[in-house]
N, C-alpha and C positions, 0 to 999 in steps of 0.2 A: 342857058342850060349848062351846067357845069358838069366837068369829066371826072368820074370819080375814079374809073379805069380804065386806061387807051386801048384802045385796038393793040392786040396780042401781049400787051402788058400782061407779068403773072403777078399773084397775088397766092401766101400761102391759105390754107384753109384743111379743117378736119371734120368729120363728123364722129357722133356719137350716137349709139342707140341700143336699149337696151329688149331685150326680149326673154322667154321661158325657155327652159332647159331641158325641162322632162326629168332631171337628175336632179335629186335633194340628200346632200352629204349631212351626215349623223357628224355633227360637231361639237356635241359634247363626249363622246366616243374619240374624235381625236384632237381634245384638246387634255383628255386626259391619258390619251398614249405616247403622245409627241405630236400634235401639230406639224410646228415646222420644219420637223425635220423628216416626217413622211411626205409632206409635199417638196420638199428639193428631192430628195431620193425618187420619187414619182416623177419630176419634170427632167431629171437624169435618163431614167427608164424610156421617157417617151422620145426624147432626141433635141436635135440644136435649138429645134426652133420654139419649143416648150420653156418657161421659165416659171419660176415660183418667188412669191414677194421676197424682197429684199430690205436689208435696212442696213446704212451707210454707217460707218463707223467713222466719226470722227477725229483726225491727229493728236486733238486730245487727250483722246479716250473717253468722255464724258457720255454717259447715256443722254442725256437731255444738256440741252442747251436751250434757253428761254427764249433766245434771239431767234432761233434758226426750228428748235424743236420740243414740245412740250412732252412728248412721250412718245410707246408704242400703243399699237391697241393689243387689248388682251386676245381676241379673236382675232388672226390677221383677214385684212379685208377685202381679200378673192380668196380662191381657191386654187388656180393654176391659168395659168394664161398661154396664148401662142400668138408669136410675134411671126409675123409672115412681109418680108421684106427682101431687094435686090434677086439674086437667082430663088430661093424660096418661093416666092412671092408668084416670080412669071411662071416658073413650074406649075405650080398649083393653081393657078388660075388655069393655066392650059388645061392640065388635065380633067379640072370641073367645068372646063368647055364656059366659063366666067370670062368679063373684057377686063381690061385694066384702065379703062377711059371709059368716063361718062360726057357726052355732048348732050348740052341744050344748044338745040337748032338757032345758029344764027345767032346767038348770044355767048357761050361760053365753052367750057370743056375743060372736066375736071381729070387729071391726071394723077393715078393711085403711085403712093410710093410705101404705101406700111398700110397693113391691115393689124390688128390689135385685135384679137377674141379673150373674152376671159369669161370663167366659170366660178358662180358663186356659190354659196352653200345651201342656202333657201330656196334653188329651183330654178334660178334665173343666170344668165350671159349675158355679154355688150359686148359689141363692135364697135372699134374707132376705125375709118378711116383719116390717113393722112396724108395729104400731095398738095399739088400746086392749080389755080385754077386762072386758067388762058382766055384774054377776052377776046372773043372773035371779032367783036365791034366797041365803037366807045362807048362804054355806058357810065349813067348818071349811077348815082348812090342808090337808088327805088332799082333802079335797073341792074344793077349787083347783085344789089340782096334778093330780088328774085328769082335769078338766073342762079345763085348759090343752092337757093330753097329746094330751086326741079332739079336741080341736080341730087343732092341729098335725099329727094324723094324715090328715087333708082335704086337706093339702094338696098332697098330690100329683094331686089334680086340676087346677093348672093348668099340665099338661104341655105341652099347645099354646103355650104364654105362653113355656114356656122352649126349644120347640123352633125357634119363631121368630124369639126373639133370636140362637141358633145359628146358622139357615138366614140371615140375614138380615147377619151378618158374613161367615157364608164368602161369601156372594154377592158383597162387597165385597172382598175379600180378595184380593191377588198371590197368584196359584197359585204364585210362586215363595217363598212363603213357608207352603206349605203342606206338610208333611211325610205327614198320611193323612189323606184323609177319607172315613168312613160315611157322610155326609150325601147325600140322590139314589138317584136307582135305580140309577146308574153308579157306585158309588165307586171313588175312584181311593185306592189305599193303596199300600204297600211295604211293611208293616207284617206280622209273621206274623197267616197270616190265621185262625187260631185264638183270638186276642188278645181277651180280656175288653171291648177299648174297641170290639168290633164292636158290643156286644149292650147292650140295653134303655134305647138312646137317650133321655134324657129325663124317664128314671124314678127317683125321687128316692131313693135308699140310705136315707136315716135323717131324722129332723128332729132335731135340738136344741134345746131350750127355752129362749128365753133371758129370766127372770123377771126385771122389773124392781120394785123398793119404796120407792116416794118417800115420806117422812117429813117431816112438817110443823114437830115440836122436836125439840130435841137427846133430852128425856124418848122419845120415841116412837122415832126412831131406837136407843136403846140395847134397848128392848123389841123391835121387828122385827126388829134385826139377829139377836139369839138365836134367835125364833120361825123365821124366814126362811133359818135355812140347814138348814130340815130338809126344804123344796121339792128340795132334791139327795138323792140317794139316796147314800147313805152306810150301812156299817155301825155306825160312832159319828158320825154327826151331832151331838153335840154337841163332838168334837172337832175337827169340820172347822175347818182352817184360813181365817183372812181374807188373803186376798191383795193389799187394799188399802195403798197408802202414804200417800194422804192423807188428812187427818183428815176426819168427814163421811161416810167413804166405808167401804164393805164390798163384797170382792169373793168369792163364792164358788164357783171355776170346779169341774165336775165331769162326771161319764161319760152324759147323756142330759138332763139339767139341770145350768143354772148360774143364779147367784141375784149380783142388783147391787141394793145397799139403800143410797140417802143421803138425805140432812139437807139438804132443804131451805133451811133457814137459814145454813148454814155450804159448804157444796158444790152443784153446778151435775150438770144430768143429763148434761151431756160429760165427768162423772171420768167416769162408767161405760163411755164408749164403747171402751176398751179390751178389755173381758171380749170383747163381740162380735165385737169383731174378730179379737182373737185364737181365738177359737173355727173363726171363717169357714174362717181359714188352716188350724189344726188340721182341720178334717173335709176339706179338699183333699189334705192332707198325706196323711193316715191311708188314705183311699180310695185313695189312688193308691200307696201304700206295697202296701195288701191285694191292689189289682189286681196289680199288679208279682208280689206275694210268687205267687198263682194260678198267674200266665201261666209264670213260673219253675218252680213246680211239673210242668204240663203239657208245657213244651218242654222241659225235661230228660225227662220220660218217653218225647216225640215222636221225641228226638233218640236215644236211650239204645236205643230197639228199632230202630233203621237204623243205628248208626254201625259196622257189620261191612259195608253194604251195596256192592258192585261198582259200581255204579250211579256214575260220577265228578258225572255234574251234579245228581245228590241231595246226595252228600255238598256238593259246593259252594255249593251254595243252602242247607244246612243252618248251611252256616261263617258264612256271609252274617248268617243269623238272628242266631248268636249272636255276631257282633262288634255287628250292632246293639243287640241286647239286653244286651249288656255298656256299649255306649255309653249307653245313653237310663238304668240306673241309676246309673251315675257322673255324671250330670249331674242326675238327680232329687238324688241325696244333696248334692252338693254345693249344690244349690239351700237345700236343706233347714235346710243348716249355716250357707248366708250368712245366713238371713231370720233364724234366731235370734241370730247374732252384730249384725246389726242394729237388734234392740230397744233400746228403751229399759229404765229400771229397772222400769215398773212393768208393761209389757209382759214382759218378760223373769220375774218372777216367777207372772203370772199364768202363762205358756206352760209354766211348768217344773211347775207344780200342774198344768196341761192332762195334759202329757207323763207325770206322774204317775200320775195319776185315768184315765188310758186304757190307762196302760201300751205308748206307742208304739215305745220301745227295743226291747220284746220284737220288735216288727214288725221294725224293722231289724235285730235278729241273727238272723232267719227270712231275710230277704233276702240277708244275705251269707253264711248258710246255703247256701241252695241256687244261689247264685251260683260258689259252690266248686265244686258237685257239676256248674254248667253250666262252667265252668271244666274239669276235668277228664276231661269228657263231648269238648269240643273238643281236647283233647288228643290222643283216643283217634281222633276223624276226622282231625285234620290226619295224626295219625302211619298210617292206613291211606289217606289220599290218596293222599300221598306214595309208600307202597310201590305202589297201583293207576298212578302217574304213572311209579314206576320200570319197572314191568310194563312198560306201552307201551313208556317207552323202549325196553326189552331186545327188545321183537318187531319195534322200527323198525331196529335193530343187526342185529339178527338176515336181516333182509331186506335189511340194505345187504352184509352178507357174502357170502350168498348170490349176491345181484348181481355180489359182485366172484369170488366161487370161478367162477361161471359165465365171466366174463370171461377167467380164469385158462387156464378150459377153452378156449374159442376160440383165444385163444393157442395153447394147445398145440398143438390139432389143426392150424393152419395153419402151425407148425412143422413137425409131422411130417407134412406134405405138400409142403412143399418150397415153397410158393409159393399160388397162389390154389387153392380148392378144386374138385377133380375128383369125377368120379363116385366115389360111394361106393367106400370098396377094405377090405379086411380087416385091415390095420391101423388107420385111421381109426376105422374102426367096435370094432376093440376098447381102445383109447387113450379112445373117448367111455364105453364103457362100464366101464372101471375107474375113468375119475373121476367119475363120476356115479353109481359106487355111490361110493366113498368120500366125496362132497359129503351124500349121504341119511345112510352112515353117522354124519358129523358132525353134521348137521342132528338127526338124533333124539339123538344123547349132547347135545346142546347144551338142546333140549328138557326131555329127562328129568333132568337136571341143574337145570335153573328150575323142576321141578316140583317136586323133592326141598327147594329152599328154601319153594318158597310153602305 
């Protein structure tokens, strides 16, 4: 049996997990008032521990560097973060009555040093944690990565931590930049209100493991790296690929674990921070793809048993739904397309092993899947609008004729009396009653005629 981590040996390690917000920020509203510079001026407002995306300038000056960075994205890709670390960190944990240690009995014990919340614009947040994990005993490599696993599954205990970061931006927040929010006992949404991003606020979908192995020689590093990518679950784990480009460095992204191994001697623990990052966005990505793919499921079902219905202001509010929901996926995907076209190379290869190992394409042709079948669901309402809006018409036709046959009638009879109208006489009265059957007789062939179409 061999030791993969000795008794009280540390070993770094993070986790990641992403969850629903309650909060969906109107992002074409601020990407056409300023973007970036309402959210620094927002992460100012809220205090130290708040920060808003950044983007490094190089000594150059060059925007893009092919080596190191192929662009920006057009949409930056959170919304505002809070970085909770050193006095921060023990504060606020004390005060949400939260630990800052997690123990698995007898095996491990994970020790927090950074927590990481951030808020996206589609509805959804993620937590990283970051710290160091202590083996109570010597365990094998099976015996790590389990003890890693119970650990990271704790952590959905500090739900208050992240429902406060939530509540505490919309608090700040231009309701005019606010598209729906669950958040309160009032929420204000437009959003159908069936929608996955009503429910279970806070509650964390999945963790991700993200294992890190610092190696002290180049001799150690070539022995860990082999050992180290069987922390991923894989059906051939020995063929897993390295996704790393610089030397020193092993990346091995994967479906519930990913595994980052360098050399000390030769590489810096910042190659690795790519793996995590790219991950972060993958579990945004991916949830908000699955939420989408559901809601799409249900509103084609919602829409599919009513769209025969009479009802005009159903069907209208139903058109409603789905030009929204037509809208909000053509902007997720195309989000989706910019962030990958602006990797770099070494992000860009890890992302496409993410993309891989998750299988998240399959997710998008489920989406434009039943985007067709909501596509041609609307069809079927517009086109019985339409003929319920010609209906009306034809009964407002219908009563303007009437109007004017009646008028036809008064004519007549004040014809056939010569002048203004006298006491009833027997012509009068048989003149009113030949046209007033012949106006009924019209009126029902006119009816039964609209019947025989509809």
């Amino acid at each position: 049996m061999t030791i993969f981590l000795a008794k009280n040996q540390r070993c770094d390690m993070a986790y990641n997990g992403p969850m629903r917000s309650g909060l969906i920020i109107d992002t074409r509203a601020l990407v056409a008032q300023g973007y970036a510079e309402y959210q620094h001026n927002l992460a100012e407002k809220m205090g130290a521990e708040w920060y808003a995306p950044g983007y490094a300038v190089r000594g150059n000056h060059m925007q893009i560097d092919v080596d190191t960075r192929r662009g920006r994205t057009i949409i930056p890709g959170y919304f505002i973060g809070r970085q909770l670390a050193g006095d921060f960190l023990t504060a606020t944990l004390k005060r949400l009555s939260l630990k800052g240690e997690v123990t698995v009995a007898g095996d491990c014990a994970f020790t927090i040093s950074s927590i990481d919340v951030r808020l996206y614009d589609m509805g959804y947040g993620s937590a990283t944690f970051k710290g160091e994990i202590t083996a109570l005993r010597d365990l094998t490599l099976d015996e790590y990565r389990t003890a890693a696993e119970n650990a990271g599954s704790a952590l959905a205990d500090w739900r208050s931590l992240y429902m406060e970061t939530f509540e505490q931006v919309h608090a700040a927040l231009k309701p005019d930049y606010v598209v729906a929010s669950f958040l309160g006992s009032k929420p204000h949404t437009g959003y159908w209100s069936n929608s996955c991003l009503a429910h279970g606020l806070g509650d964390l979908f999945w963790v991700h493991r993200l294992f890190t192995v610092a190696c002290d020689t180049e001799a150690d590093f070539g022995m860990l790296r082999d050992r180290a990518r069987y922390l991923v679950y894989s059906e051939q784990a020995e063929l897993l690929e390295d996704s790393a480009i610089a030397t020193g460095v092993a990346l091995f992204p994967g479906n519930g674990n990913s595994v980052a191994v360098y050399d000390k001697s030769r590489a810096k623990v910042s190659d690795t921070n790519t793996l995590p990052s790219m991950v972060r966005a993958q579990n945004i990505f991916y949830v908000s793809a699955e939420d989408i793919d559901r809601d799409l499921f249900h509103l084609s079902n919602d829409l599919d048993r009513h769209k025969h219905s009479s009802d005009m202001s159903l069907l209208e509010r139903q058109s409603r739904v789905i030009v929204e929901y037509q809208s909000k996926v053509t902007l997720f995907k195309s989000v989706y397309d910019d962030f990958d076209n602006s990797l770099d190379p070494q992000g860009l290869k890890v992302w496409h092993a993410l993309e891989k190992a998750w299988h998240t394409r399959d997710r998008f042709n489920n989406l434009n899947t039943k985007l067709d079948l909501v596509e041609k669901i609307y069809n079927r309402i517009r086109d019985n609008l339409n003929h319920l809006q010609n209906k009306r018409l034809g009964v407002f036709m219908l009563a303007f004729t009437l109007i004017s046959t009646l008028s036809v009638i008064v004519d007549t009879v004040d014809f056939t009396q010569g002048g203004a109208l006298q006491a009833p006489s027997a012509l009068r009265v048989g003149v009113l009653i030949i046209l007033l059957s012949g106006l009924a007789f019209f009126a029902l062939r006119l009816l039964d005629h609209r019947k025989e179409k509809l």
